[in-house]
C-alpha positions as a LaTeX table, in Angstrom:
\begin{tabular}{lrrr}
\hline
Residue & $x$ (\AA) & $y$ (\AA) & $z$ (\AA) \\
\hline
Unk1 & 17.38 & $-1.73$ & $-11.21$ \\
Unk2 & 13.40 & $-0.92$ & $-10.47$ \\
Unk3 & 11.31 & $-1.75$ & $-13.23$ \\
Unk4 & 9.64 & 2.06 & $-15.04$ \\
Unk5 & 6.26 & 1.99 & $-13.94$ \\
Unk6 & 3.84 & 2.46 & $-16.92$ \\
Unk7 & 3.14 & 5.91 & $-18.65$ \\
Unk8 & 0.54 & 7.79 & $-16.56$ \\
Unk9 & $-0.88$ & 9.50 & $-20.04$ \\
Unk10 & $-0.22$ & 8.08 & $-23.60$ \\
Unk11 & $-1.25$ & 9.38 & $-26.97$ \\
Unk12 & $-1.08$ & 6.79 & $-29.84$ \\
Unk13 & $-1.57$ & 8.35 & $-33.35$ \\
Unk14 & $-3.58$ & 11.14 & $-32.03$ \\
Unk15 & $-4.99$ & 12.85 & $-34.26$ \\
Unk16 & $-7.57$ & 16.05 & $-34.36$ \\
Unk17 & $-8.85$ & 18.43 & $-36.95$ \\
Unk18 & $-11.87$ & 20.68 & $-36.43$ \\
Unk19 & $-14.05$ & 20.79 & $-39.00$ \\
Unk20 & $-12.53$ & 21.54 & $-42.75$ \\
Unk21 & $-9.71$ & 23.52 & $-40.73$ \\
Unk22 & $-6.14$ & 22.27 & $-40.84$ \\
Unk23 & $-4.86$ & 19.29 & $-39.08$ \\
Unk24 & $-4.29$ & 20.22 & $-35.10$ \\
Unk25 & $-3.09$ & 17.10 & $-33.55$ \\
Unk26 & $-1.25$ & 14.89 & $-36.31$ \\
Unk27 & $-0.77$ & 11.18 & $-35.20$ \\
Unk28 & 1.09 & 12.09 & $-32.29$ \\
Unk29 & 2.65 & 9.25 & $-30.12$ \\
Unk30 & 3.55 & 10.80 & $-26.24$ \\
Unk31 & 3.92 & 9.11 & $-23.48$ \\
Unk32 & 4.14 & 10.77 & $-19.79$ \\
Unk33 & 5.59 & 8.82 & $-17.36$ \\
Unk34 & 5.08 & 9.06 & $-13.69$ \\
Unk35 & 7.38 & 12.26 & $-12.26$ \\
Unk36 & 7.31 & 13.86 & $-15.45$ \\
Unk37 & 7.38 & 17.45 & $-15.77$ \\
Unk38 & 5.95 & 18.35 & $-18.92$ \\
Unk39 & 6.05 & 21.94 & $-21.27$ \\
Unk40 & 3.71 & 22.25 & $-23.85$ \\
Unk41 & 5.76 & 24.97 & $-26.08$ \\
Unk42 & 5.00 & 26.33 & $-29.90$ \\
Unk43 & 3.09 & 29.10 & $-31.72$ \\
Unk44 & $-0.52$ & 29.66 & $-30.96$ \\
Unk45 & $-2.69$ & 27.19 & $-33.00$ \\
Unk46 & $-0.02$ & 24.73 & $-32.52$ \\
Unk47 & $-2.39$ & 22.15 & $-30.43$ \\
Unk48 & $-1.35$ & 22.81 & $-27.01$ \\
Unk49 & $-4.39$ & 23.66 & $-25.81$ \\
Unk50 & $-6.68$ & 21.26 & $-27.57$ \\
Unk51 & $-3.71$ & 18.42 & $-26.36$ \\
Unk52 & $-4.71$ & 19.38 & $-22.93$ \\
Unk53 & $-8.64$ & 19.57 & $-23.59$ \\
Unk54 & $-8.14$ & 15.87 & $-25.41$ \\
Unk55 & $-6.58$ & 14.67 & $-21.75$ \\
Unk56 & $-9.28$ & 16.32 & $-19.51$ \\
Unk57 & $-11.95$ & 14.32 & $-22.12$ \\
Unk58 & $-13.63$ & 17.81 & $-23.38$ \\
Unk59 & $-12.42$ & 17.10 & $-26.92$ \\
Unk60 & $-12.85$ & 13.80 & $-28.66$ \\
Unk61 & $-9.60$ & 12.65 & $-31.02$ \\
Unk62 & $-10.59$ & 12.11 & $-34.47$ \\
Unk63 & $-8.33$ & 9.12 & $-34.71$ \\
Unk64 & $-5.63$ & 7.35 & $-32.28$ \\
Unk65 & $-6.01$ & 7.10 & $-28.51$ \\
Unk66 & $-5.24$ & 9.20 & $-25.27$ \\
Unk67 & $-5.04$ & 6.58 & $-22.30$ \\
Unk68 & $-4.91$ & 7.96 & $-18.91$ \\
Unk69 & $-3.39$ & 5.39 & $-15.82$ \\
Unk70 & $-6.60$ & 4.60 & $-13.63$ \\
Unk71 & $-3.89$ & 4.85 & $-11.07$ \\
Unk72 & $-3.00$ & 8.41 & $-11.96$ \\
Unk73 & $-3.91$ & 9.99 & $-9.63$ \\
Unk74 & $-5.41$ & 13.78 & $-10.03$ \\
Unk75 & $-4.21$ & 15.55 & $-13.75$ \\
Unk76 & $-5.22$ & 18.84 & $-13.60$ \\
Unk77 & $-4.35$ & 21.69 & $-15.81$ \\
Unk78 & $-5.55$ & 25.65 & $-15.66$ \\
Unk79 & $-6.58$ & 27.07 & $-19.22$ \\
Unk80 & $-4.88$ & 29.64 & $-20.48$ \\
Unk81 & $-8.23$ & 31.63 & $-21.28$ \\
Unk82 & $-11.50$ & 31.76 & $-19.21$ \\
Unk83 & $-13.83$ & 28.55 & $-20.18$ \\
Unk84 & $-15.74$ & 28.46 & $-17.56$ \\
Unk85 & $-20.23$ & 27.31 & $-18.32$ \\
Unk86 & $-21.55$ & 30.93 & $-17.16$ \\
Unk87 & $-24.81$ & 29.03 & $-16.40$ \\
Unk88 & $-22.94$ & 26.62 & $-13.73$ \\
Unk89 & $-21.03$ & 27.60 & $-10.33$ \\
Unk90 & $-17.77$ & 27.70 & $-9.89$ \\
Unk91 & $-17.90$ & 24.28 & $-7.97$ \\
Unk92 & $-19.84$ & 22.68 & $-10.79$ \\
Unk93 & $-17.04$ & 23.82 & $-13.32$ \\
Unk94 & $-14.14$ & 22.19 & $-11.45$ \\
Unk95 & $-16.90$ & 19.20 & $-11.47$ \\
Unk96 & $-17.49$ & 18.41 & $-15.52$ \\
Unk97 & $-13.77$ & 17.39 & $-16.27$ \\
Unk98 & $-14.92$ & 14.74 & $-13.29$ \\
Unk99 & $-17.77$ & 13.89 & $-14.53$ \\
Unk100 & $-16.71$ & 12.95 & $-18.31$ \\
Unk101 & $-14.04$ & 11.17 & $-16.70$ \\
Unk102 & $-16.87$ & 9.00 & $-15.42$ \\
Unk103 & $-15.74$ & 9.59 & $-11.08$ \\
Unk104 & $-18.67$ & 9.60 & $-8.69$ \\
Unk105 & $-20.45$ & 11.94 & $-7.20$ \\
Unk106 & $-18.99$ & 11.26 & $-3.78$ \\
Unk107 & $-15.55$ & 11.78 & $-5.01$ \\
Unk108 & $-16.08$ & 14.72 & $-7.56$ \\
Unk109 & $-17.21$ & 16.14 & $-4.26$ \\
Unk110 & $-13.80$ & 15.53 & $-2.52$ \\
Unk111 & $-11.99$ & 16.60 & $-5.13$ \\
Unk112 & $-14.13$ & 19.47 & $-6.12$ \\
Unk113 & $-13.77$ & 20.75 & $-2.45$ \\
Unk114 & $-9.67$ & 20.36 & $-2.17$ \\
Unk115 & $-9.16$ & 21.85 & $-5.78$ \\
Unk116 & $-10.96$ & 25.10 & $-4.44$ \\
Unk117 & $-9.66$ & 25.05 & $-1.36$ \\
Unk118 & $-5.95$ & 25.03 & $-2.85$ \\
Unk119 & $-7.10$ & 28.31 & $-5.11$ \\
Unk120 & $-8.87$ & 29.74 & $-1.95$ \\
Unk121 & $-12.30$ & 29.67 & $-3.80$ \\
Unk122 & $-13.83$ & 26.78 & $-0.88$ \\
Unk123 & $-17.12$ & 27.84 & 0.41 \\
Unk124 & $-16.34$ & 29.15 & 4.37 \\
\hline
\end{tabular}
């Protein structure tokens, strides 16, 4: 039997609150191996969407960890609501997740250009 490769994304006592508000993210422990399919399901205000945000690195933990593979490959994820930076193209916007993940400039390029080529939004 083949050995399971390591978790592409792991969460270890996660935790987030904003502000005074109620706890989102409460020391969760998830691991997401390679293959996965994933569903994020509950109630709005549940922490889906800030779990998501916490893996793309646009919103710190308070406590715990989120660990993404460096061999991960692309994780990618569309927001259920417009969030786009009205001040920045459309090409810069598919660029900050990039850039707080700390990739290049040549290959936030490259994967700028595919990711708006797959939605049809590529400059011609």
């Amino acid at each position: 039997m083949l050995p399971m490769p390591p978790p592409i994304v792991t969460f270890r006592s996660a935790t987030k609150r904003f502000g005074a508000g109620p706890i989102v993210l409460d020391r969760l422990d998830l691991a997401i191996n390679p293959g996965d399919f994933v569903s994020l399901i509950g109630p709005s205000g549940c922490g889906k969407s800030t779990l998501l945000r916490v893996v793309a690195g646009l919103t710190p933990l308070e406590s715990g960890t989120v660990t993404i593979a460096p061999d991960a490959g692309e994780v990618s994820f569309v927001f259920q609501e417009a969030t786009l930076l009205p001040w920045l193209t459309a090409g810069a916007n598919v660029e900050v997740p990039l850039q707080l993940r700390g990739i290049n400039a040549s290959a936030r390029a490259t994967i700028r250009d595919r990711m708006l080529g797959q939605v049809r939004l590529a400059d011609k």
